[in-house]
VOZALUM-692801 format. One record per residue: x, z, y of N, C-alpha, C in turn. Coordinates in nm, 2 decimals. Each point is the difference from the previous one (the first is absolute). Example, Ala and Ser with C-alpha at 12.3 -4.5 7.8 and 13.67 -1.06 7.14 Angstrom:
BEGIN
(node (1.32; 0.78; -0.57); (-0.09; 0.00; 0.12); (0.09; 0.00; 0.12))
(node (-0.04; -0.07; 0.11); (0.09; 0.00; 0.11); (-0.08; 0.08; 0.11))
//
This chain:
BEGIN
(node (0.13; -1.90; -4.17); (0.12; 0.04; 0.06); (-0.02; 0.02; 0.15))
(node (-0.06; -0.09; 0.07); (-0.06; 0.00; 0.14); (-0.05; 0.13; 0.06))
(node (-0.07; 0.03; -0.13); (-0.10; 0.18; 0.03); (0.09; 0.08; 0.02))
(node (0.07; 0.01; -0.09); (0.16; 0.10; 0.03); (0.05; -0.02; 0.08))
(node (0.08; -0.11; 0.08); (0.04; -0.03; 0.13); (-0.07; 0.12; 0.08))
(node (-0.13; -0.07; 0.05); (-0.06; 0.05; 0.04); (-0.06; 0.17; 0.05))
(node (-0.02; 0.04; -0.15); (0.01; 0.15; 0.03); (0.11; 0.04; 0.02))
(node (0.14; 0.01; -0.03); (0.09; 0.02; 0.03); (0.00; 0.00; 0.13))
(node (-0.02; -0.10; 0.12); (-0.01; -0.06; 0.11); (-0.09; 0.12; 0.10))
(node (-0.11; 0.04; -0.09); (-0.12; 0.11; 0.08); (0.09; 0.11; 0.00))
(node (0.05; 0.03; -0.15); (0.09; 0.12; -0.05); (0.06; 0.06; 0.16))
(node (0.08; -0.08; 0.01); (0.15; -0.01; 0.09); (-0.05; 0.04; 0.15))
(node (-0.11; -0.10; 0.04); (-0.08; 0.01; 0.14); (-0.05; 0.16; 0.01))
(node (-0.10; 0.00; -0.11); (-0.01; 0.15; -0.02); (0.06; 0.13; 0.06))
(node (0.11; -0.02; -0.11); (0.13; 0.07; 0.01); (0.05; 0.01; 0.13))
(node (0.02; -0.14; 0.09); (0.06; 0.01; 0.12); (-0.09; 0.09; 0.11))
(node (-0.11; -0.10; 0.01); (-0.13; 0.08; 0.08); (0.03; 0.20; -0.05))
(node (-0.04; 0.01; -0.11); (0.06; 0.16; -0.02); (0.08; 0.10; 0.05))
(node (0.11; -0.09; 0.01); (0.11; 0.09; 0.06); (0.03; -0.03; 0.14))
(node (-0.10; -0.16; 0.03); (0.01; 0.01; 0.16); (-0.09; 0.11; 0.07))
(node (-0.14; 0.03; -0.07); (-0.04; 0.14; 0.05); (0.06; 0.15; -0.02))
(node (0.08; 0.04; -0.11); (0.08; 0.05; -0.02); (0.10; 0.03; 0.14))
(node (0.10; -0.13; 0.04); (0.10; 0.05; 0.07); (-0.09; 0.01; 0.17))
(node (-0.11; -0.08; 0.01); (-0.05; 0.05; 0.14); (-0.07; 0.10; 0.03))
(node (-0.03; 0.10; -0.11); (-0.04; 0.13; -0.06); (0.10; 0.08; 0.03))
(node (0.11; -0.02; -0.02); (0.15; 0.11; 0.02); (0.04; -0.02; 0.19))
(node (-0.05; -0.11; 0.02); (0.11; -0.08; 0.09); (-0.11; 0.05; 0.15))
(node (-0.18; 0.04; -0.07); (-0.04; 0.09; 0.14); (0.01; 0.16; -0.03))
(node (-0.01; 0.04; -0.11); (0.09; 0.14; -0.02); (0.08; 0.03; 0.04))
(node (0.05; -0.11; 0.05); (0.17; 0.04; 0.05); (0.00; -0.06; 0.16))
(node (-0.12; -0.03; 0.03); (0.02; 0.00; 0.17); (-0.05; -0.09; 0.02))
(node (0.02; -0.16; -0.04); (0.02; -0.10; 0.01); (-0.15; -0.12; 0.06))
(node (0.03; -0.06; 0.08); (-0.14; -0.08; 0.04); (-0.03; -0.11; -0.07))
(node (-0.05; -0.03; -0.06); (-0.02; -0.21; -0.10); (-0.01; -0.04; 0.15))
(node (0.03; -0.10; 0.00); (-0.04; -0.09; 0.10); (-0.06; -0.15; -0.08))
(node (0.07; -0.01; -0.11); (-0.04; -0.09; -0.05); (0.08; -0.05; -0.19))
(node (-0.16; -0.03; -0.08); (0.02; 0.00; -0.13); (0.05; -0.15; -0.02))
(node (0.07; -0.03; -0.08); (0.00; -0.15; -0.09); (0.04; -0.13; 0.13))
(node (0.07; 0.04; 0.05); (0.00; -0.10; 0.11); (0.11; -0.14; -0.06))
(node (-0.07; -0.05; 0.02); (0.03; -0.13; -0.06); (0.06; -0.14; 0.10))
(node (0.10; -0.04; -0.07); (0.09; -0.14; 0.11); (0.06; -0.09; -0.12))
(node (-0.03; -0.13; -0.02); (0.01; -0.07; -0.05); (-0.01; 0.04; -0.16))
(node (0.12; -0.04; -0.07); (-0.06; 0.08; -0.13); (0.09; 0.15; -0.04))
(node (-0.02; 0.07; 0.10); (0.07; 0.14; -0.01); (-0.11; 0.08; 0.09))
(node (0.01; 0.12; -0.09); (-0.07; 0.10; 0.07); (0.05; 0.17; 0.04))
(node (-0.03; 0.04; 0.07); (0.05; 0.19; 0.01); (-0.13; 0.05; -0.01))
(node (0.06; 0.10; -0.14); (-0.12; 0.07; -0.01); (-0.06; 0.10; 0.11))
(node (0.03; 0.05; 0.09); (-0.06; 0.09; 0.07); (0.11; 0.02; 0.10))
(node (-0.03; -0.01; 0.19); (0.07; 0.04; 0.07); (-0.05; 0.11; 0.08))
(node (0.11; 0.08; 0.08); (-0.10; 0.11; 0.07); (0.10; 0.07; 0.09))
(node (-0.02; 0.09; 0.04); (0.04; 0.06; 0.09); (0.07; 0.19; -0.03))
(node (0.15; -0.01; -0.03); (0.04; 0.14; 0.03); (0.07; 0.04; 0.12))
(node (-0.05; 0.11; 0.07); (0.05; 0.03; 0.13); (0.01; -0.10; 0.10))
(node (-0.02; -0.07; 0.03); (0.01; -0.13; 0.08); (0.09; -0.13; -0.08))
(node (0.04; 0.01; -0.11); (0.08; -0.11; -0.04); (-0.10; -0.07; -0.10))
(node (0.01; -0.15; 0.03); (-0.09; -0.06; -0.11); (0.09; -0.04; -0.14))
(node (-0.10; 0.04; -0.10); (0.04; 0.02; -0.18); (-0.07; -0.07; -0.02))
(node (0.12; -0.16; -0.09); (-0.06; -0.08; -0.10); (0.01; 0.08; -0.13))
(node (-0.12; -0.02; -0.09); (0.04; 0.11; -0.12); (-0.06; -0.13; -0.12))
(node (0.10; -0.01; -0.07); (-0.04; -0.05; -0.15); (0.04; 0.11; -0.10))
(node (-0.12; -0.06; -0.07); (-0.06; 0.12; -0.12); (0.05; -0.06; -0.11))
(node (0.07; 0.06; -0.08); (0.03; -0.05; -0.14); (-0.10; 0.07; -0.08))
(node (-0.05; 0.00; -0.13); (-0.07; 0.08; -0.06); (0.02; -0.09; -0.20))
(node (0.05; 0.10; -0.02); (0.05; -0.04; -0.17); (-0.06; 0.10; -0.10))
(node (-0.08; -0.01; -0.11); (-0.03; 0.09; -0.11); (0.11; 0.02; -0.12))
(node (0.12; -0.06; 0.06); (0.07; 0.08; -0.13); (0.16; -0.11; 0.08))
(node (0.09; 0.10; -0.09); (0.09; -0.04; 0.02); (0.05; -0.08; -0.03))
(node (-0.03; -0.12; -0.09); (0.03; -0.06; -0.09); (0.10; -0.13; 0.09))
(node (0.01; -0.02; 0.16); (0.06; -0.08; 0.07); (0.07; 0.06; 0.08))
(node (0.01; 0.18; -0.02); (0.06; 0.05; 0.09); (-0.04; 0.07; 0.08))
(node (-0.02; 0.06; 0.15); (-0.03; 0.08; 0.09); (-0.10; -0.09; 0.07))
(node (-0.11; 0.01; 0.01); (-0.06; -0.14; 0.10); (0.10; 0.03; 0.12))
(node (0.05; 0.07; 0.08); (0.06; -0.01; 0.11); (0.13; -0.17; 0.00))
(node (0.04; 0.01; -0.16); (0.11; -0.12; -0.03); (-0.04; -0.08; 0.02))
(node (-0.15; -0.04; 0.01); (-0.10; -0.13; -0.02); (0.02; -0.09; 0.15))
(node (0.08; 0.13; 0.17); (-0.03; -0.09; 0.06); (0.21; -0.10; 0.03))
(node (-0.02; -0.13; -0.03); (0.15; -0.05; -0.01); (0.02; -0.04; 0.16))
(node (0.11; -0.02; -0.04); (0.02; -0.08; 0.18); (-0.04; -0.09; 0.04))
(node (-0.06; -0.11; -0.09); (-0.08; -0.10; 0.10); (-0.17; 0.08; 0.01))
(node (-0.08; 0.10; -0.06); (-0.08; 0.05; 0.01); (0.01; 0.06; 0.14))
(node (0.15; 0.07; 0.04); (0.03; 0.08; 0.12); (0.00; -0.11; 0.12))
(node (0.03; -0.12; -0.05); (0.02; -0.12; 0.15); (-0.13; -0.03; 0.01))
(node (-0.08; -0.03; -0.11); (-0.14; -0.01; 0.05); (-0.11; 0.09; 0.07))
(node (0.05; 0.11; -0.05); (-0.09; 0.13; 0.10); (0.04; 0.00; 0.15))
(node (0.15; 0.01; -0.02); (0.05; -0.07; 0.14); (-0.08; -0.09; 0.10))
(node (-0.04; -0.12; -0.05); (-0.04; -0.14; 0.04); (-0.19; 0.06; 0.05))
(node (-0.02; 0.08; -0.08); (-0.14; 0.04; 0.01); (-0.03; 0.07; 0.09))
(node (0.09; 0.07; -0.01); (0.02; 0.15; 0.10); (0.03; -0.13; 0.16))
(node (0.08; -0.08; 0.00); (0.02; -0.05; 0.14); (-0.14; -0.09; 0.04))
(node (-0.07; -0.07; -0.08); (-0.11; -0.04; -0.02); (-0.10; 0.09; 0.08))
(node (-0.01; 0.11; -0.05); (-0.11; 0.11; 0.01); (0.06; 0.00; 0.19))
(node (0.13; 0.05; 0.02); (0.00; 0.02; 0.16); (-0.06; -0.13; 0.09))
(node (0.07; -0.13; -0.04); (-0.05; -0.12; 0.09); (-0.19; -0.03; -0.03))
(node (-0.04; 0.05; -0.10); (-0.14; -0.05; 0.04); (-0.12; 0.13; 0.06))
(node (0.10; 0.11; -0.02); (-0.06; 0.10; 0.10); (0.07; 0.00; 0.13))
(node (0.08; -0.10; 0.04); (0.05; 0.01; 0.16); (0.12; 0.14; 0.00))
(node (0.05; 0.04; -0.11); (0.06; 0.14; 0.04); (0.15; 0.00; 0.06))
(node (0.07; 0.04; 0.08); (0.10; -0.06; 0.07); (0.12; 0.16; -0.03))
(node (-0.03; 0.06; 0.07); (0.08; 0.11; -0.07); (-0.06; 0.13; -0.05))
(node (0.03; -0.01; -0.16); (-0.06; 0.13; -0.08); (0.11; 0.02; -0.08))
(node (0.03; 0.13; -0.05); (0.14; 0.01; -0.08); (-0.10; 0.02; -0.14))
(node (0.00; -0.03; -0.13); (-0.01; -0.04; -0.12); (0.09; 0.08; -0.10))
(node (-0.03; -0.01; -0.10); (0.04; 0.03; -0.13); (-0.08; -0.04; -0.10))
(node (0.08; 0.01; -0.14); (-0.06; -0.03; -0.13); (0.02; 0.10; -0.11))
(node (-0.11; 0.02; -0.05); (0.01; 0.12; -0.08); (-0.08; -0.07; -0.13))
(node (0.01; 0.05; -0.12); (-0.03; -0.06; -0.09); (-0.06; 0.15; -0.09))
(node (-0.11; -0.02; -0.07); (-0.01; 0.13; -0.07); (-0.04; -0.07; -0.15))
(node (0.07; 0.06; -0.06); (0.03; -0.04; -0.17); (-0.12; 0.14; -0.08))
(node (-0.10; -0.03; -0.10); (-0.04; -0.02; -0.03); (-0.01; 0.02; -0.18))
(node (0.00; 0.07; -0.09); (-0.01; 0.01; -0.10); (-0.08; 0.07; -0.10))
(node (-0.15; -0.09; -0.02); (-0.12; 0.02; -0.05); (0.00; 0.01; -0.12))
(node (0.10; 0.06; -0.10); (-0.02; 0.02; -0.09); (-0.15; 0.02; -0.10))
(node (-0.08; -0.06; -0.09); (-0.12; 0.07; -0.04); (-0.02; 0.13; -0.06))
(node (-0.06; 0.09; 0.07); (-0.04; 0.15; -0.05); (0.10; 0.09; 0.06))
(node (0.09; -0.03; 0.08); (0.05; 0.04; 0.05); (0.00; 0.03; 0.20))
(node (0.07; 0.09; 0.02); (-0.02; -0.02; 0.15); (0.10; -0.08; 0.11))
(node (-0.03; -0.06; 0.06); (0.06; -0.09; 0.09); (0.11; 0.03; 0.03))
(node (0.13; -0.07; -0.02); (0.12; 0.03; 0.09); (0.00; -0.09; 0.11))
(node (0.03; 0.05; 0.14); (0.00; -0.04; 0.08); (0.16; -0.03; 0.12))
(node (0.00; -0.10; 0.00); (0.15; 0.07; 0.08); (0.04; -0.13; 0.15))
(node (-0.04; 0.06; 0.06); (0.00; -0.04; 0.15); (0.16; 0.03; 0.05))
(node (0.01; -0.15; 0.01); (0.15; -0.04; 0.10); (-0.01; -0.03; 0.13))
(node (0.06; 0.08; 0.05); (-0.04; -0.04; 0.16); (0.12; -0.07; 0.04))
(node (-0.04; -0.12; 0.08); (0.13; -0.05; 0.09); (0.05; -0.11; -0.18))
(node (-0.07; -0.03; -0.05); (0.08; -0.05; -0.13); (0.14; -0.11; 0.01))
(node (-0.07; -0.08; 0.08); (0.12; -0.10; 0.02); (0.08; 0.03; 0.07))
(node (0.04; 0.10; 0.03); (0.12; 0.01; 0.16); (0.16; -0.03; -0.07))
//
């Protein structure tokens, strides 16, 4: 049973890692600077921050192969939103940043197999 756990566990990371290259694939097509992947603060992480036009973009990546729970975009709830929050303030005090204007954009994700990627970038998601 353990072994299953487990690959399931790779399954999912996989999957995430996938569509985290996926949305930073769209996100410099579309102008955009990484400044930084997987940034991590206690046990929460943002998948990928960066830079549009001068405003800094936290971006979490949802990425789902089937609908069976819904739109991955549904996946993020409002304490998922307070924590990105918490990250996102995190990220400003340990880089010293005092005033930068921000946003959160989320890009959803749907890897269906044999099929082609739906992708669907929200910008400003939380406002």
């Amino acid at each position: 049973m353990k072994d299953e756990s487990n690959k399931s566990n790779l399954d999912s990371k996989k999957k995430g890692k996938s569509g985290e290259n996926m949305a930073e694939e769209l996100l410099i097509k579309a102008g955009y600077q990484i400044i930084k992947k997987n940034f991590r603060f206690g046990k929460g992480e943002i998948d990928i921050i960066a830079k549009d036009k001068g405003i800094l973009v936290f971006v979490e990546v949802k990425t789902r192969t089937n609908l069976e729970y819904g739109q991955p975009e549904y996946a993020i709830t409002k304490s998922k939103i307070r924590q990105l929050k918490k990250i996102a303030e995190a990220y400003y005090y340990v880089n010293k940043i005092e005033e930068q204007e921000c946003r959160f954009d989320v890009i959803a994700i749907l890897a269906e197999p044999n099929k082609q990627p739906k992708i669907n970038h929200i910008k400003n998601a939380f406002y």
